[in-house]
LODO-255907 format. One record per residue: residue number from 1; x, z, y of N, C-alpha, C, O in turn. Coordinates in steps of 0.02 Angstrom, whole numbers, plus 32768, in hexadecimal, padded with zeros to 4 digits. Layout:
<vexfis>
VEXFI	num	npx	npz	npy	capx	capz	capy	cpx	cpz	cpy	opx	opz	opy
VEXFI	NUM	X	Z	Y	X	Z	Y	X	Z	Y	X	Z	Y
...
</vexfis>
This chain:
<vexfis>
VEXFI	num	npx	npz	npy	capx	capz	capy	cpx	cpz	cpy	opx	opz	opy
VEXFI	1	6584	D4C7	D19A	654B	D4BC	D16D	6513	D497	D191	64F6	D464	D17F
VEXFI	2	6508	D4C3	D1D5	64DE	D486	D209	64F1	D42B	D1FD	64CD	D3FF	D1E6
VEXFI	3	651F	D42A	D20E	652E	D3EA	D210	653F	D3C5	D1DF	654B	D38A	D1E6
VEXFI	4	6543	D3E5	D1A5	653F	D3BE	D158	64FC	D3AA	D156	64F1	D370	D144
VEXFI	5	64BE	D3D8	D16B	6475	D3D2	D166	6459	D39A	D17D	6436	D374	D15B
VEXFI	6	646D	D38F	D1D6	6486	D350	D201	6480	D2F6	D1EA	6459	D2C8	D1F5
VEXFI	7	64C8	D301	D1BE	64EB	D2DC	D19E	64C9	D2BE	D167	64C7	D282	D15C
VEXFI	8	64A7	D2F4	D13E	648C	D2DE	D0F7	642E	D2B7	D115	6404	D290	D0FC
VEXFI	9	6433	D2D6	D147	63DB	D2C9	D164	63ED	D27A	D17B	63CD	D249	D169
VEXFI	10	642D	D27B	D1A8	641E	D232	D1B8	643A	D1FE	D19D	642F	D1C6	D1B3
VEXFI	11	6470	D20D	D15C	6469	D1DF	D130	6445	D1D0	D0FB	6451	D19D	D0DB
VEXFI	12	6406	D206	D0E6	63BD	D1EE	D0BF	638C	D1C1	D0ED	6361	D199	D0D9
VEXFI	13	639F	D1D3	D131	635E	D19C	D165	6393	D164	D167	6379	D12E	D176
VEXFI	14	63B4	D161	D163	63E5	D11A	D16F	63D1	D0F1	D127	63B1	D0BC	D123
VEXFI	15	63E7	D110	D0FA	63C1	D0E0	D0BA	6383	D0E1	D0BC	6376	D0A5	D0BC
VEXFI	16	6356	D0FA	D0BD	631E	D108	D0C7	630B	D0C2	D0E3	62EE	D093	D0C8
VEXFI	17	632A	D0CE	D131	6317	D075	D155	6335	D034	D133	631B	CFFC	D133
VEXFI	18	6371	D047	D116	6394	D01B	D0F4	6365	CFF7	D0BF	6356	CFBC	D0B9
VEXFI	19	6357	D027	D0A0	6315	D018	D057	62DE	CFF5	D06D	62C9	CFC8	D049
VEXFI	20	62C2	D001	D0A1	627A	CFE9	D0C3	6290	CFA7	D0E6	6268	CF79	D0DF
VEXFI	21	62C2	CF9A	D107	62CA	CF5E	D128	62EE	CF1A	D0EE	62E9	CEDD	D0F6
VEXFI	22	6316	CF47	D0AE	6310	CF0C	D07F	62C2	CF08	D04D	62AD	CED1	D03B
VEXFI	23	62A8	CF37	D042	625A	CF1F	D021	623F	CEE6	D05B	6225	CEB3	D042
VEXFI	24	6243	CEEC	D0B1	6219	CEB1	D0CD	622E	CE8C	D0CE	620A	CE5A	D0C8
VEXFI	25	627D	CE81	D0D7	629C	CE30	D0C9	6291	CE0C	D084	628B	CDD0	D07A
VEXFI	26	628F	CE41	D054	628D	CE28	D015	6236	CE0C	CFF8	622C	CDED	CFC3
VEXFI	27	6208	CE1D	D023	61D1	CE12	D014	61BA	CDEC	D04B	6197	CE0A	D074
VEXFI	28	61C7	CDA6	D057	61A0	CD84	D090	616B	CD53	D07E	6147	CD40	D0AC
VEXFI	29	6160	CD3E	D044	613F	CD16	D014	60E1	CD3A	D03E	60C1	CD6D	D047
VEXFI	30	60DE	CCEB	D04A	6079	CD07	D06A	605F	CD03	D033	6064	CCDD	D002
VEXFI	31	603F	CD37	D043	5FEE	CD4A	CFFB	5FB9	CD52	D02A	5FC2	CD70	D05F
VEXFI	32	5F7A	CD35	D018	5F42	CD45	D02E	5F1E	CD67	D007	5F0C	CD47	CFD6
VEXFI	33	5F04	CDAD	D009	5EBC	CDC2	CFF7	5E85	CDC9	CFF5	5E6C	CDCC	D02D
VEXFI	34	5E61	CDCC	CFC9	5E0B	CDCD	CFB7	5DED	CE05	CF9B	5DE2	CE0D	CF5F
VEXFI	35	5DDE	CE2E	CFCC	5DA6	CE75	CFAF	5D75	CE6C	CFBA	5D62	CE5E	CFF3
VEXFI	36	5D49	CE6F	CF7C	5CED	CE7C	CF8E	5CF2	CE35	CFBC	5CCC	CE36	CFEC
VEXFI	37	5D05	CE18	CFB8	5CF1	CDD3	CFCC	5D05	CDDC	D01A	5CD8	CDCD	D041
VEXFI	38	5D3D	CDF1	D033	5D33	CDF1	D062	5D94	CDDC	D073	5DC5	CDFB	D05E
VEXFI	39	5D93	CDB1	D091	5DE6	CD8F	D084	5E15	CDA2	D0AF	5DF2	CDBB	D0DB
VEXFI	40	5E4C	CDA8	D0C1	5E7E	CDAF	D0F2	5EA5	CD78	D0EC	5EB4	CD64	D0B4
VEXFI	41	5EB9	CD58	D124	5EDE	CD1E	D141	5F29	CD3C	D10E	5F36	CD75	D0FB
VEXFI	42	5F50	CCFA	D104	5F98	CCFC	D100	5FB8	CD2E	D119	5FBF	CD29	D156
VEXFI	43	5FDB	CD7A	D0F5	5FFA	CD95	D106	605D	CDA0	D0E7	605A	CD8C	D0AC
VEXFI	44	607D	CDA8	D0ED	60A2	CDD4	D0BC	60AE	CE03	D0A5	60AB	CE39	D0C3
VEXFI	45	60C0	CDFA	D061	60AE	CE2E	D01D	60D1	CE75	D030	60C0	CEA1	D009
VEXFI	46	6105	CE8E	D06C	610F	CEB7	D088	60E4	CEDC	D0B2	60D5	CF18	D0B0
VEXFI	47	60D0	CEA8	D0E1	60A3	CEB5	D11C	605E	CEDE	D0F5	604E	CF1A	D0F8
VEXFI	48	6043	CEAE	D0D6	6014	CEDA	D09F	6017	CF31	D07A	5FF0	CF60	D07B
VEXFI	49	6063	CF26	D059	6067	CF53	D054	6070	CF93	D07C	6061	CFCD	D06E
VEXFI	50	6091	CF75	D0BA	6091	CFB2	D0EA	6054	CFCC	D101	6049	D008	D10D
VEXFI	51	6021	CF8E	D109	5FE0	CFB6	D12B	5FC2	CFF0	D0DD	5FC3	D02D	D0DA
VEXFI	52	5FAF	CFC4	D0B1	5FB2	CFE8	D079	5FC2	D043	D06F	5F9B	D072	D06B
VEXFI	53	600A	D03F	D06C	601E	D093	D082	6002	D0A7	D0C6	5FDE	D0D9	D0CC
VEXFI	54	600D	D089	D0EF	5FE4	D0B7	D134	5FA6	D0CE	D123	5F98	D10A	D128
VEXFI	55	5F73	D09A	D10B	5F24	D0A5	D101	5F25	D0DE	D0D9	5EFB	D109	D0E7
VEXFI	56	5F5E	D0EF	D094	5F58	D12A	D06F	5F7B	D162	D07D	5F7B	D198	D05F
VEXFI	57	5FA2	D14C	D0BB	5FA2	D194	D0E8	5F87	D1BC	D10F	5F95	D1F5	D121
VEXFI	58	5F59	D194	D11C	5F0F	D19B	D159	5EE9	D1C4	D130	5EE7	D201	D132
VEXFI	59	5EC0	D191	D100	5E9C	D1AD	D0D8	5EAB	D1EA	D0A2	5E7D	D212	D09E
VEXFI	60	5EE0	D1F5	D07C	5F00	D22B	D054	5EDB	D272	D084	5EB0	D299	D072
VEXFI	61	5EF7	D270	D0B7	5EF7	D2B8	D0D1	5EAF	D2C2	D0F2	5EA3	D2FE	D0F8
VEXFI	62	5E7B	D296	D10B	5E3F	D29B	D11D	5E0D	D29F	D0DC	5DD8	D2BD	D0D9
VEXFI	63	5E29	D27F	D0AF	5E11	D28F	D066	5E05	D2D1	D06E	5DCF	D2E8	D07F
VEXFI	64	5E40	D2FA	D061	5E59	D33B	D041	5E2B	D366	D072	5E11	D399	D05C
VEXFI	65	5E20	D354	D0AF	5E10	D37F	D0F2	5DBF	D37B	D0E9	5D9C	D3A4	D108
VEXFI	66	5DA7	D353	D0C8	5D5B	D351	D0B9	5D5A	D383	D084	5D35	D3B4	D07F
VEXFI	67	5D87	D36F	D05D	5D75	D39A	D010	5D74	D3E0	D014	5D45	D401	D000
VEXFI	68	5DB8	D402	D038	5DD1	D442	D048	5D8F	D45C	D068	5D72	D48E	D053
VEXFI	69	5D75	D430	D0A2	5D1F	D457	D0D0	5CE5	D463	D0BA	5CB7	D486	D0D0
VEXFI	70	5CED	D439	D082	5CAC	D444	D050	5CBB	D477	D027	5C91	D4A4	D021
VEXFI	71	5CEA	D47C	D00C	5D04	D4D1	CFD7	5CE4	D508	D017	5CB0	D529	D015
VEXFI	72	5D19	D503	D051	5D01	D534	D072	5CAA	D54E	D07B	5C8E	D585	D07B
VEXFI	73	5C8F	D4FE	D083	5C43	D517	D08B	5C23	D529	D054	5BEB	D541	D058
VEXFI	74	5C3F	D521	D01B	5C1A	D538	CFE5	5C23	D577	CFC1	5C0B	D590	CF8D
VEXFI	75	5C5B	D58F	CFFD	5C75	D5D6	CFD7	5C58	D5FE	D006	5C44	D634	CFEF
VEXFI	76	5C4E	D5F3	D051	5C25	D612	D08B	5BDF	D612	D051	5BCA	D64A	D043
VEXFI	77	5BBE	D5D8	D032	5B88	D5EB	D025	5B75	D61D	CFEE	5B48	D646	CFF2
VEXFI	78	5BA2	D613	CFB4	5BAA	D652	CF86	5BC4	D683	CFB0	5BAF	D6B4	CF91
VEXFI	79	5BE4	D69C	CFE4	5BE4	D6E6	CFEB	5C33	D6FA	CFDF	5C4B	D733	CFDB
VEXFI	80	5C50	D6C4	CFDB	5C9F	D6E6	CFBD	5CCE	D6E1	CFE3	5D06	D6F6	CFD3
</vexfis>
């Protein structure tokens, strides 16, 4: 049963990489962006997207870690 567990783990990370390395071949096409007026050089539409998910992995959980400290301080201040 161990090693069915093994087996099934490292053939979901094998597609897993499989899936991710055809989305970057498949997306090499340069896009440049413009936020708030503020531009980024020629990238690809992968590359983008990867920073993309990182930044909302960063941020997701430092989000949550502000929000969660403020409940706490506001429940220290009611008394509960």
């Amino acid at each position: 049963m161990r090693n069915l567990k093994r087996v099934l783990l490292v053939v979901f990370i094998l597609l897993l990489v499989l899936a991710i390395l055809t989305f970057v071949l498949e997306n090499q096409q340069p896009v440049s962006l413009l936020f708030l007026g503020w531009g980024w050089p020629q990238l690809p539409v992968s590359l983008i997207t990867v920073i993309a998910l990182l930044m909302g992995m960063l941020i997701g959980p430092c989000a949550e870690w502000v929000v969660r400290r403020a409940g706490r301080a506001r429940r220290k201040r009611l008394g509960c």
